[in-house]
Steps between C-alpha positions, in 0.01 A plus 500: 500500500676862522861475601336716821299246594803203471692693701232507759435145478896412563480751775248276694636166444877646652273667765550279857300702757270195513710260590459585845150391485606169349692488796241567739279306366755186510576563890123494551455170345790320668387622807121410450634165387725480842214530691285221329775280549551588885133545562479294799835569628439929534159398608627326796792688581232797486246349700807397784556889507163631529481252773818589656354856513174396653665388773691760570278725521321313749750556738494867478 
C-alpha cells in the first residue's frame, strides 16, 4: 500500500458520520419490536378510538 492510500484508510475508520444511521437504524428496531410486543394492546386502544370517533360524528 502507498503511504497515500494508509492515510486514506485511517481517515475512514476515525470517520463517524455513520453512526447516525446506526442510530437510526437501532430506534427503528426497538420500536418495531415495541409494537410486536404490544400488538394487541395499540390494536385495541386504536380500535376504542376509531370507535370513539364514529360516534361522534354521528351526532353532528
Amino acid at each position: 500500500m502507498k503511504a497515500q492510500e494508509l492515510k486514506g484508510w485511517k481517515h475512514f475508520w476515525r470517520e463517524e458520520d455513520g453512526m447516525g444511521t446506526v442510530e437510526i437504524i437501532l430506534i427503528i428496531v426497538v420500536l418495531v419490536g415495541l409494537v410486536l410486543i404490544f400488538k394487541e394492546e395499540i390494536t385495541k386502544i386504536v380500535n376504542s378510538i376509531f370507535t370513539k370517533i364514529t360516534n361522534q360524528t354521528n351526532r353532528v
